[in-house]
N, C-alpha and C positions, 0 to 999 in steps of 0.2 A: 664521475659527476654525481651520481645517486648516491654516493658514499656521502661526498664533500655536502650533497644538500641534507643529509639524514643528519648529518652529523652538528648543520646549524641549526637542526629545528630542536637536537636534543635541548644543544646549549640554550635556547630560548625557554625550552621549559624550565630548565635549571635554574636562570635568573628570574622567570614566572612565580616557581618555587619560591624562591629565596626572599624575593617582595611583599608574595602572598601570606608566606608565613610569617614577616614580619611585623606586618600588616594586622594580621588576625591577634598577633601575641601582643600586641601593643595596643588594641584595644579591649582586648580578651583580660582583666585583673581575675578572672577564676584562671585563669590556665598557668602553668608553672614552667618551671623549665625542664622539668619529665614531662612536658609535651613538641618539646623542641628535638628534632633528630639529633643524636651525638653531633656531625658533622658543623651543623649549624650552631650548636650550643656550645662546642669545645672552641669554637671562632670569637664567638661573643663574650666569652665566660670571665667575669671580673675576678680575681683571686682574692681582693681588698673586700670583697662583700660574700664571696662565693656564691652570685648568681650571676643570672644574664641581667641585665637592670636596664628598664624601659626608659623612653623607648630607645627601638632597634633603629639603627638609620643603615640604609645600605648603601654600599661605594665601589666604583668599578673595583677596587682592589680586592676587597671585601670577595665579589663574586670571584676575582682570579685565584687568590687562597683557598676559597670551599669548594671549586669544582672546578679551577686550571684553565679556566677560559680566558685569554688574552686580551683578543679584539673584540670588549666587552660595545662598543659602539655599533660596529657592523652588526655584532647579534641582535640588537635593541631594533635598529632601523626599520623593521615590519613589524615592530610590536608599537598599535598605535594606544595603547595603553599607560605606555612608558616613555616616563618625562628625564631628560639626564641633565643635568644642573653643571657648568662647565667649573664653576666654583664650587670646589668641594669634590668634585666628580661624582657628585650624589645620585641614586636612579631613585624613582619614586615611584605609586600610580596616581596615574591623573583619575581614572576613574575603575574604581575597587571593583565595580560588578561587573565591567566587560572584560576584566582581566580574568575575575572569577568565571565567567561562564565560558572565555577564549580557554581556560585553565582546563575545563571540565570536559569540553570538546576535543580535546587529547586524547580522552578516553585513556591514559597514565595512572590507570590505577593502583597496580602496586605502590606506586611511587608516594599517592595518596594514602594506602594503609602504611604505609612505613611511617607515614610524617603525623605524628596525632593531633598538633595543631590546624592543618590539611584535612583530617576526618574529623573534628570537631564541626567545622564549617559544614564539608560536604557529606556530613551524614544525612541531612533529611534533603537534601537536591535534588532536585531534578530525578529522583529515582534511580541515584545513582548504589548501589549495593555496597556501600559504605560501614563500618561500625566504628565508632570512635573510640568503645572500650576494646575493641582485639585491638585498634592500633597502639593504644597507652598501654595495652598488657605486654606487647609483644617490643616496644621500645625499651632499650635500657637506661635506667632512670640516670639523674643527676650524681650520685654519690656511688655508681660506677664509672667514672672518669676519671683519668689521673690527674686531670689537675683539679679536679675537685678536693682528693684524697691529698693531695700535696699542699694544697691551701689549706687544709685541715687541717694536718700535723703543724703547718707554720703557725696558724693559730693557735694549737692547741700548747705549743713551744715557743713560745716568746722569746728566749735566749737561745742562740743560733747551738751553745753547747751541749743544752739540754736537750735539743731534738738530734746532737748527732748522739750524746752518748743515749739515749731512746731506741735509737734506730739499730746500735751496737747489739741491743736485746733480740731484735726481733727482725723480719723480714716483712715486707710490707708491698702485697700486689694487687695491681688493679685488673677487675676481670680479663681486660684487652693484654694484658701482660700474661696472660696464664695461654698455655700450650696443650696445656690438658682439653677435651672435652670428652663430656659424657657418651657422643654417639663416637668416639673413638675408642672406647672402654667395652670388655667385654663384661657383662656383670651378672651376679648368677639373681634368681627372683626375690629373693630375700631383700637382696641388694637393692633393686629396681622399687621395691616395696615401699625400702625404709625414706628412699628419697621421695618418692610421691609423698608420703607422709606429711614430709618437713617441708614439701613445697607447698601442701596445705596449709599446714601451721603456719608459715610464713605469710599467707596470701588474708590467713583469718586471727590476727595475735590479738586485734584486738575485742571481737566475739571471745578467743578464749579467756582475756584479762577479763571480763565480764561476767563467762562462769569460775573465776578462780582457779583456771588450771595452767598453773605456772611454769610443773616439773615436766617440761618439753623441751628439747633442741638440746641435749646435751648424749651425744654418741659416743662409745669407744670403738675403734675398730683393731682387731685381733688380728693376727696371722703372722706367718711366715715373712719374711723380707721379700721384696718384689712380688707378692701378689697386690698390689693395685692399691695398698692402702692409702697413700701419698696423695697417688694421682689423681685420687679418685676425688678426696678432699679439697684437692685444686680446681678440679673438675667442675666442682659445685658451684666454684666462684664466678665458671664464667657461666655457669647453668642458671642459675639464680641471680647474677649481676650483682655481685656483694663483694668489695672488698676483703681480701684477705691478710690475716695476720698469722706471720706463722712463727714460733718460738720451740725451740730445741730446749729441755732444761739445762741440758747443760751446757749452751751456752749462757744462760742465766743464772748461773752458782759464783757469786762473787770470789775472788781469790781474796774482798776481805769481807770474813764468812759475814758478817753483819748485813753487809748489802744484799744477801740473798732475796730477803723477803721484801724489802722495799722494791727492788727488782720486778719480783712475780706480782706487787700491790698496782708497780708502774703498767704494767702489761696489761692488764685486766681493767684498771680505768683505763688506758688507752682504748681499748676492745668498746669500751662504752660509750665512749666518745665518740669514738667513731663512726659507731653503729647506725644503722644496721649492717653489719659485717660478720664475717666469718672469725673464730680463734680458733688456729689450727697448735693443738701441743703434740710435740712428735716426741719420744722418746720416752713414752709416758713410765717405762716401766725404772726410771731414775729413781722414781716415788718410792718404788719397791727396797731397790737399793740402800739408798739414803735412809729407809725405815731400819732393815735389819742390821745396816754396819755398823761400824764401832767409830763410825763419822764424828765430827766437830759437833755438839747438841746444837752449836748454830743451823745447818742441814738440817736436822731432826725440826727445828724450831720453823725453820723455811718449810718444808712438807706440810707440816701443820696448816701455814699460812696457804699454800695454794690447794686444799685439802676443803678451807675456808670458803677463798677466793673463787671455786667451784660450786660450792653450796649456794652462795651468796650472787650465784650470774643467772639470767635468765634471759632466751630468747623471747618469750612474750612480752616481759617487763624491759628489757634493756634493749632489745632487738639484737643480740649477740645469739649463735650460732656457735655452740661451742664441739670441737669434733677434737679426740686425743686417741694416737695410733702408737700400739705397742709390738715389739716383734716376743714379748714374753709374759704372754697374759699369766703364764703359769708363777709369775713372781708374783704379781699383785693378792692386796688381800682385800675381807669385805670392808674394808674402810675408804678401800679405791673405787671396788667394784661398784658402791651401792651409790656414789654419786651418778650415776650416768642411768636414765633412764631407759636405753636400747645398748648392746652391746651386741657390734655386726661383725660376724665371722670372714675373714676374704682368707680362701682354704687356699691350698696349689691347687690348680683348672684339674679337673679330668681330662680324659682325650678329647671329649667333643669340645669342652672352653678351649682347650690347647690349638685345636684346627681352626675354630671360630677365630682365635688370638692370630693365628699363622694367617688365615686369608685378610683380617683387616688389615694384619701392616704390613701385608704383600699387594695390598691391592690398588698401590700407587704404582707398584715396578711391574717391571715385563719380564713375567716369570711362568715359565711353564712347569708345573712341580703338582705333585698330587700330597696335599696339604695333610690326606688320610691315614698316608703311609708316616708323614712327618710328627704327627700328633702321638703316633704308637712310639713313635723311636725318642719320645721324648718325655716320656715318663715318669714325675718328680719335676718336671720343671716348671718354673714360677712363668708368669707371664714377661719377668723385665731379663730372666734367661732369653725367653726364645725373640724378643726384639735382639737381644747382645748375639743370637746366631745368626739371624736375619743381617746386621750390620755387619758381622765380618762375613756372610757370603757375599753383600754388595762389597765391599772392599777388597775383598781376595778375587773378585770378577774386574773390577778395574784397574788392576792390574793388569790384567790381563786384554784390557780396554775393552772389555765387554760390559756394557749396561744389563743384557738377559738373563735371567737365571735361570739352569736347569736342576732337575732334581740333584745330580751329582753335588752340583756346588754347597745345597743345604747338608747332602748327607757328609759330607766332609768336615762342613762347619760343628755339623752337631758332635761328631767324634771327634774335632778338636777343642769343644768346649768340654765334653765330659771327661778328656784326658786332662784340660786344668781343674777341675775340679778337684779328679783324683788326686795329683800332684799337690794340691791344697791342702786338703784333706788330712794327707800324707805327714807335711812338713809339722803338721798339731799334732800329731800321733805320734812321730819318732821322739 
């Protein structure tokens, strides 16, 4: 019975919410739709305008979509705030300040810092300990949504075949689509560094347009394959709340070499367009390549162009984020080198990243294992090694219908990866 009553006083707040803040954005013309929570924004969200466009009217259906409440009537019935219109199924308030102050008397604060249209209102109330800039900093804004980003590109592509062959180039995600996060990365200080960095630069682009310092936000990241360079770049997206673009060069080397460059010209305005976003180029050491071979001058002529195309981008001026990860820095020369103002090292872990690496992504499974002993016996290995040992000792356990892991199970796994290795290794040598 305490359950069933707890559970309609949530649902009351939820439609409180929903009213209230419609309520405030609707006569609020300073507030935006980076003031609206994802949830209620991605409900309202017109593709034809890409905003939410005033006003908001709310309808029993409306509340069973954003929060899965049904018997939106029964919730309403003790709320004497709220007027339900049988035409239309419309809720309203009858009167905005006993809902507001019935609202505050929940004492729902988190729910109020999450929602910044919410802590715009009840920052200076009642002495409630509100801030309305941590709730707008801490929301993610409008052009981290996917149908924001989706409405974009249809915009930006008018002809349904130019946004497919567009999308051909490139890969395109929205932070809610990214799998990476930062607190699941382990990362050395350098690393931790560079990103606080950029998170400033971002937070201040336009103090820096002001003193003229433009050659910001443009990274390489170095290393070995599977230490973290990828992820990490993903990471950011959902760390930052920026869409991401990500292009492989060589999936953008036309087969008719002509199209190369217009190719890498499409990408880079798309990047701009888009922007404020992330451009992710992976494989950056193509550049190198394509410099020293005895390639088509078409190639040569495309490098040039994205050589350009990089001189010519900027995070402060364009709001682009440009990040490009090589697994062979030793190729590139200073013509590559010198575009990129930071160039971050991701080495293979030592033994303490390697156990730090072993306990994060063991620390959803039921494993009894001394991580200490695992980190020595693993020596040379990248971080997306020891996830590939971890995955086949959960698979080689369920086999055996065991979810637990013991130490056995890893030391086996790690001697069965290091014997594929060898045998790899092997078959390039003979």
């Amino acid at each position: 019975m305490d359950l069933e009553m707890g559970s309609e006083k949530d649902d009351a707040i939820e439609v409180a919410e929903l009213l209230l803040t419609a309520d405030i954005y609707n006569r609020r013309e300073n507030l935006t739709e980076d003031d609206l929570p994802p949830n209620i924004r991605k409900h309202y969200f017109d593709t034809d305008t890409r905003s939410v466009k005033r006003p908001i009217y709310v309808t029993s259906s409306d509340v069973q979509e954003i929060y899965g409440i049904e018997n939106v009537k029964a919730v309403i019935k003790d709320l004497s705030f709220v007027a339900f219109e049988e035409f239309g199924s419309q809720l309203r308030l009858t009167v905005f300040d006993v809902a507001a102050k019935w609202f505050a008397n929940q004492k729902d604060l988190a729910r109020i810092r999450s929602n910044p249209a919410l802590a715009f209102f009840y920052e200076n109330y009642n002495s409630l300990n509100i801030s309305y800039a941590e709730a707008k900093n801490s929301n993610k804004p409008l052009c981290a949504d996917r149908e924001w980003i989706d409405a974009k590109i249809k915009e930006l592509c008018k002809d349904p075949k130019e946004s497919e062959d567009l999308l051909k180039l490139v890969y395109i995600k929205a932070p809610e689509d990214v799998r990476d996060c930062i607190s699941g990365l382990i990362l050395t200080e350098e690393q931790k560094e560079e990103i606080e960095k950029t998170d400033k630069a971002l937070q201040n682009r336009e103090y820096l347009r002001e003193i003229g310092l433009y050659e910001i936000g443009k990274l390489l990241f170095v290393g070995p394959p599977g230490t973290g360079k990828t992820s990490t770049a993903r990471a950011l997206s959902s760390w930052f709340s920026l869409p991401i673009v990500e292009v492989r060069l060589s999936m953008i080397t036309s087969q008719y070499l002509g199209e190369t460059s217009k190719n890498i010209d499409k990408v880079f305005d798309l990047a701009k367009r888009l922007s404020p976003c992330i451009l992710l180029i992976d494989e950056f050491d193509f550049v190198a390549k394509a410099r020293t071979s005895d390639e088509h001058g078409a190639i040569k002529r495309a490098v040039n162009t994205l050589l350009k195309a990089i001189d010519e981008i900027s995070l402060v001026e364009h709001g682009v984020l440009l990040l490009a990860a090589t697994n062979h820095p030793q190729l590139l020369d200073y013509a590559a080198w010198r575009r990129f103002d930071k160039v971050l090292k991701f080495p293979l872990p030592d033994a303490e990243m390697r156990r730090k690496i072993l306990d994060k992504v063991l620390s959803r499974i039921d494993a009894d294992v001394d991580t200490y002993e695992l980190a020595e016996l693993t020596e040379g290995y990248s971080g997306s090694d020891l996830r590939l040992v971890i995955r086949e000792a959960v698979l080689n356990a369920l086999l055996e219908d065991r979810r637990r892991l013991v130490q056995d199970d890893l030391q086996r796994s790690i001697q069965e990866f290091s014997r594929r290795v060898s045998e790899y290794k092997r078959s390039f040598t003979a």
